[in-house]
N, C-alpha and C positions, 0 to 999 in steps of 0.2 A: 548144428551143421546148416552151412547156409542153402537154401531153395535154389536150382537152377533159375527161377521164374526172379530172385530177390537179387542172384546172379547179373542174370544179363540187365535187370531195371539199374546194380551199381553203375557195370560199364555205359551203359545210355547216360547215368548222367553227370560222370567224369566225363563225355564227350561234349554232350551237348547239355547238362546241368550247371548251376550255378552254386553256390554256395546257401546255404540255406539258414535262415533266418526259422524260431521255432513253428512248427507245420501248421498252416491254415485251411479250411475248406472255402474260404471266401477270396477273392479277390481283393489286393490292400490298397489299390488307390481306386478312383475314377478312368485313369485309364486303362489300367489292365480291362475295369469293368467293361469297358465299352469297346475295348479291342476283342475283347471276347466274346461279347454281343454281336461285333460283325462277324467275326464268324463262324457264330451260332448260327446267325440267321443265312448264313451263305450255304450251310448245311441243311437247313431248312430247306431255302430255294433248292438246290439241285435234287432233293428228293422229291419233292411235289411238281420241279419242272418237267421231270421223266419221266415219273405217271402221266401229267397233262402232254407231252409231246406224242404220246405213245396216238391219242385220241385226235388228238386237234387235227383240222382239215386245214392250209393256208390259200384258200379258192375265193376268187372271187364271184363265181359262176356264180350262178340263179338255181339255186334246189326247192323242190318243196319239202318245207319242213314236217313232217309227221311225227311226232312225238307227244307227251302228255304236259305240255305248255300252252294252255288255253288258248293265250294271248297270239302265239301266234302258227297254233298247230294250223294245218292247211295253207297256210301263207305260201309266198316264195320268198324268201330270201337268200341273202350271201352268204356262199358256203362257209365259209371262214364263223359268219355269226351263227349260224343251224349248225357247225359242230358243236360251240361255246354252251349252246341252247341246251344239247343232246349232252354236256358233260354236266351241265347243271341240274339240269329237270329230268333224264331220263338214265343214269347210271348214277346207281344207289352212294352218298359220298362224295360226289362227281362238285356239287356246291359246296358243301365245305372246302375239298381240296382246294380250288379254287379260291376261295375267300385267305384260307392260310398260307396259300403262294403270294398275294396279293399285300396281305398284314407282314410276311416276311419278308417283300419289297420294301415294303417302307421301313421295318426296323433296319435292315441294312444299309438304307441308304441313311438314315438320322443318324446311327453309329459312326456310317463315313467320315459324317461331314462335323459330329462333335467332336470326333479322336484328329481328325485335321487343325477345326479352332483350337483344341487344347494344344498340338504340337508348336503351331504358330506363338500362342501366348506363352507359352514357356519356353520355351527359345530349345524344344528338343530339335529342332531340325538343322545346328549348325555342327561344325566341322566337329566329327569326321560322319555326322551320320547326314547328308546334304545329300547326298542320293536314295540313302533311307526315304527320306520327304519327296521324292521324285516319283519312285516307284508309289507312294502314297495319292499324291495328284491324280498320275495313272489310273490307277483303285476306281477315283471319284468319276476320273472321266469315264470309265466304266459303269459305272455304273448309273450314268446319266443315259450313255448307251439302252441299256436293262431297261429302262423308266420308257424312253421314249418307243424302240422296239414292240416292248410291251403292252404299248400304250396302242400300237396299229392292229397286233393280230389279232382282238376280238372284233374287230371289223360292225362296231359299233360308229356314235353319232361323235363320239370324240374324237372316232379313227380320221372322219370327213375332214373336220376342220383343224387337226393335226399333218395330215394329209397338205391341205393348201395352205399350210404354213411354209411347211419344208420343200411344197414345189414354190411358193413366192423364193422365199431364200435362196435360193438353187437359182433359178431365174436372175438375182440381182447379184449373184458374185461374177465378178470380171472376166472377161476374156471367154473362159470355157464354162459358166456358169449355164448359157441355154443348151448347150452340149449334154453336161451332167444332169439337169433336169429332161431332157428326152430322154438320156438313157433309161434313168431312173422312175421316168413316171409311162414312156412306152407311147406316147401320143396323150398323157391327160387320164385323168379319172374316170372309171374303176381303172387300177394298174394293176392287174396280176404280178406283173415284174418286182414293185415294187413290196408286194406282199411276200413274196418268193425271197426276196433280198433281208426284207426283216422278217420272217423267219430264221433262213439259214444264221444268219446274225445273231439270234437271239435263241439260236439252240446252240449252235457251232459256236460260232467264230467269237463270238463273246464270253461266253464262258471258259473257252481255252484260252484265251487272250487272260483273262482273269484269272485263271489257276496259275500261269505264269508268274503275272504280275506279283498275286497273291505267295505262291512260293517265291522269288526273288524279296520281296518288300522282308518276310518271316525271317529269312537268312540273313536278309541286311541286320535287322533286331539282331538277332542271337550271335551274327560276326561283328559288331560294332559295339555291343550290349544297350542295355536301353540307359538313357539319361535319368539320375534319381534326383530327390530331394536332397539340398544341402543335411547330414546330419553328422553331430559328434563325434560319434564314435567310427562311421566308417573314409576312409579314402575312394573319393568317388572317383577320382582318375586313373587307380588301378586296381579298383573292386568292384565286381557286381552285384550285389544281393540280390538274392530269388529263391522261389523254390524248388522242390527237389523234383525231376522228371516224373518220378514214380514213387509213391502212391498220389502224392500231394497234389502235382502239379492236375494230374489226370480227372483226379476228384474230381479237385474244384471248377476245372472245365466240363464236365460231365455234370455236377450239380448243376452250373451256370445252364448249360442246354436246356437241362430238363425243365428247370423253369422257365425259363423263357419262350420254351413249347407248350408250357402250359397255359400261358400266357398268350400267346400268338392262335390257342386254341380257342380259350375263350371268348377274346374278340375276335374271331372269325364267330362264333356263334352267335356273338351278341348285334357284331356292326355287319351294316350289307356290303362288307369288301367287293364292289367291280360288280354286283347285280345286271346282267344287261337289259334286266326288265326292263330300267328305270330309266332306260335312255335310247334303248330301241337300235335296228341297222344305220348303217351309213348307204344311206340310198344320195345319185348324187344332183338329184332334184330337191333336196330338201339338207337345208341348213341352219345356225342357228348362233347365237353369240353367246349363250346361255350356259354354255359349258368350256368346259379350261380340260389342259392337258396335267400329267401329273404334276404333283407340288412341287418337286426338284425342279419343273421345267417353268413354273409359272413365273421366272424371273428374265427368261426368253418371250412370255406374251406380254409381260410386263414392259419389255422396252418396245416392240411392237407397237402396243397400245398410245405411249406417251411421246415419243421421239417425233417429232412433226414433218411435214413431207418434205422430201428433200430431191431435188434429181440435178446435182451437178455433173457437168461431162466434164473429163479433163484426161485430154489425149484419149487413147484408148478403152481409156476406163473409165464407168460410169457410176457415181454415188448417188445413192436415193437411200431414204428413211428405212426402208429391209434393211439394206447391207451394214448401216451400222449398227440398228438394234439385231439383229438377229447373226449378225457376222464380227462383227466390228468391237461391240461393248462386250461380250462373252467373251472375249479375244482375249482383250487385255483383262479380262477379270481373273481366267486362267491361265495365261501368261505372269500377271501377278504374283498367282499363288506358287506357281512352280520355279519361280525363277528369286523367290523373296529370297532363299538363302545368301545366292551369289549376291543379291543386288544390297539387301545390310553388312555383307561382309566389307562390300568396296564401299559403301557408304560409313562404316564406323573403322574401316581399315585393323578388322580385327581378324588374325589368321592363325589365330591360337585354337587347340583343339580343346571343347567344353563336353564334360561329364557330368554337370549339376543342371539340374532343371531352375529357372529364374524366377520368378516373385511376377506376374502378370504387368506390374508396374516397375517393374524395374529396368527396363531400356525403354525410353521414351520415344524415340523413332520406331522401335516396332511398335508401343500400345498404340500411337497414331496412326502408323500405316494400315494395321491391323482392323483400326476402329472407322477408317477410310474408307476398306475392303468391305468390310461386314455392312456393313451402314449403307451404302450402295448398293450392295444384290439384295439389300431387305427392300429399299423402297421400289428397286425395279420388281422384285416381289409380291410387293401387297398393289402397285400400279395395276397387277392383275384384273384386282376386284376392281376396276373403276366402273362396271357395268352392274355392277353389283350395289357400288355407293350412290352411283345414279338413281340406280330404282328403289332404294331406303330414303337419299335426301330429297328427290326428287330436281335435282340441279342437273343442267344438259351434261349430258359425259363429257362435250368438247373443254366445260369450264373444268371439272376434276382434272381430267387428262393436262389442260395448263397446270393446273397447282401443283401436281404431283412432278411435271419436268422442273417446275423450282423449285419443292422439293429434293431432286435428281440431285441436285448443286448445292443446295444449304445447309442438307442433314450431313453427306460424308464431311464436310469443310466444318461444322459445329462440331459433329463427333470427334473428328480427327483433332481439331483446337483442344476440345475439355480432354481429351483423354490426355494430351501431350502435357498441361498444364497439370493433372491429377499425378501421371507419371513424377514429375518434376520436383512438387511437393513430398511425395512416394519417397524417392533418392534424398530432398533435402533431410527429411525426417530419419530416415536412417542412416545416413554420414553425419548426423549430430550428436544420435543414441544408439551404436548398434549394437547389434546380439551379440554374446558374446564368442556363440560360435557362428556368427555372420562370417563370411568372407570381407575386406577390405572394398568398398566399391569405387570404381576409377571416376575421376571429375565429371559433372554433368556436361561436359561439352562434345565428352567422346560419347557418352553412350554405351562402350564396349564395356564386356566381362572377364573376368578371368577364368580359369578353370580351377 
């Protein structure tokens, strides 16, 4: 006799199951793996962010801190940093939680942003799932959101110069840009206002915004189905293969967690995730070039640093070296990524709907575009450290900060060349000898695929 419990797991996954391949507790490619991982780690965050919200003060007032933090018990500092102080050194757990909210920021954002490059290089983002990869973008700008938010309420020394980053920028965008940085910063530093705003942001409105995204993006998978590997035996254009809702599917996400909590545990005890010992308030007499905002973002100080000063007017509008590193090249970086479906569809003129995942080399205008993409937010990236390479070579920053803007220009234009050429070869070699369960592939001129 069947179980009510074994019952209702059939009807879940005649609705929303797939046909099942024999049962596994592991995840069978790379992506599931790391689709899973993000939102592992999004379960992680929301449980540690609501204990931590429950404590956190978002003040900029002057308190004295009292607590059993040597360093700076009696002091006065910023309310915002004597809560963080008070969650760390003075409620038992208070440091850990913190370090594994901190270590689950980052698994979530790494996951983001590898489950993005793999959709790109395998051509999962084209018709009919192009909004699938929309809702995905979204995700990321989210959770650049998350990073940066996050990156203010400890009202530490990174808050400071994170802080007059975002009022430069605000300041240099056109028209209503001194508007938006008054409202936004209240007359200048300290801004309660703007502490008040990323807060609610970063408890609110970002995470609801996220569970949205997050529920639409899941739906779009499971009503689109996900794109598989070319194989033998099944028809990818109107089969899914997956596993079974229940027991299988549940497991293996359930094991996935639990390691990855175990993991996210250890290095919280081993690394000093967000210590604010090590870097002290955001007092706003005292500042420093020695520190960088998180790693998601250092592709934002990265163009900051190397972009050279620029102040042309032109009509009403005014360009200077902010607006295009900090407004302008992030722009079209994520305007790139979310608009790449439309813009290779009308570039290889292909409007056929695809269910096989592609060969990373096998359409040559994406490995290029791609390798363009990539190659670009690496070196505004690592432009970061130019204060950093300064003080290892001992060479004036001005001269790094030149080589890294040619740099800016040589690396995506090389990358973009060898990868288009590598592709090329790729296609010649397999329309000479293909598999025998290959698909047919279409002339190197077009670039497109079939489904």
């Amino acid at each position: 006799m069947t179980s009510p419990l074994a019952a209702i797991a059939e009807r879940l996954d005649r609705r929303i199951g797939r046909r099942a391949d024999p049962p596994s507790l592991w995840p069978t490619s790379f992506g599931a793996l790391i689709s899973h991982a993000a939102i592992a780690a999004f379960l992680l965050l929301t449980v540690t962010g609501i204990a931590l919200a429950l404590v956190y003060r978002p003040s900029v007032a002057p308190v004295i801190y009292e607590g059993s933090a040597p360093l700076f018990d009696g002091r006065e500092l910023p309310g915002a940093f004597a809560s963080i102080i008070t969650i760390s050194e003075d409620i038992p757990g208070g440091l850990l939680l913190r370090r594994v909210h901190v270590a689950a920021s980052h698994l979530f954002m790494l996951a983001t942003v590898l489950h993005l490059l793999r959709t790109l290089l395998l051509g999962a983002f084209r018709r009919p799932r192009m909004l699938t990869h929309a809702t995905g973008v979204g995700l990321l700008l989210v959770a650049l959101g998350f990073s940066y938010t996050g990156e203010l309420l400890p009202y530490g020394l990174v808050t400071g110069s994170s802080m007059r980053i975002a009022e430069s920028v605000l300041y240099a965008l056109p028209l209503a840009g001194e508007q938006l940085a008054d409202l936004a910063f209240d007359g200048g530093l300290p801004s309660q206002r703007l502490m008040t705003l990323a807060w609610a942001g970063h408890v609110f409105l970002l995470p609801l915004t996220l569970i949205g995204l997050l529920g639409a993006h899941l739906w779009l998978v499971h009503r689109r189905r996900p794109a598989l590997e070319a194989r033998p035996d099944v028809d990818v254009a109107i089969t899914a293969v997956g596993r079974p809702l229940w027991p299988d599917a549940v497991l293996r996400f359930a094991l996935l967690t639990a390691g990855l909590t175990g993991v996210v545990l250890l290095s919280a005890a081993l690394v000093p995730w967000a210590d604010l010992e090590l870097e002290g308030p955001f007092l706003t007499a005292e500042a420093t070039n020695s520190v960088h905002p998180p790693w998601p973002l250092f592709f934002l100080t990265g163009g900051l640093r190397v972009v050279p000063a620029v102040d042309l007017i032109l009509g009403p509008v005014r360009i200077t070296n902010v607006l295009i590193a900090g407004v302008v090249l992030p722009g079209i970086l994520v305007g790139m990524l979310a608009l790449y479906p439309w813009l290779e569809r009308r570039v290889l003129d292909d409007r056929t709907e695809h269910h096989r995942l592609d060969h990373p080399l096998e359409v040559p205008f994406r490995t290029g575009s791609i390798a363009v993409m990539t190659s670009f937010a690496l070196v505004l990236t690592f432009s970061a450290g130019i204060d950093v390479l300064a003080f290892w070579t001992g060479l004036p920053v001005e001269r790094i900060a030149d080589a890294f803007l040619i740099l800016l220009v040589l690396v995506p234009a090389g990358c973009g060349w060898t990868a288009v050429r590598a592709a090329r070869r790729f296609r010649a070699a397999r329309l000479a000898d293909p598999l025998p369960d290959d698909p047919v592939l279409p002339g190197p001129d077009t670039g497109a695929t079939d489904a």
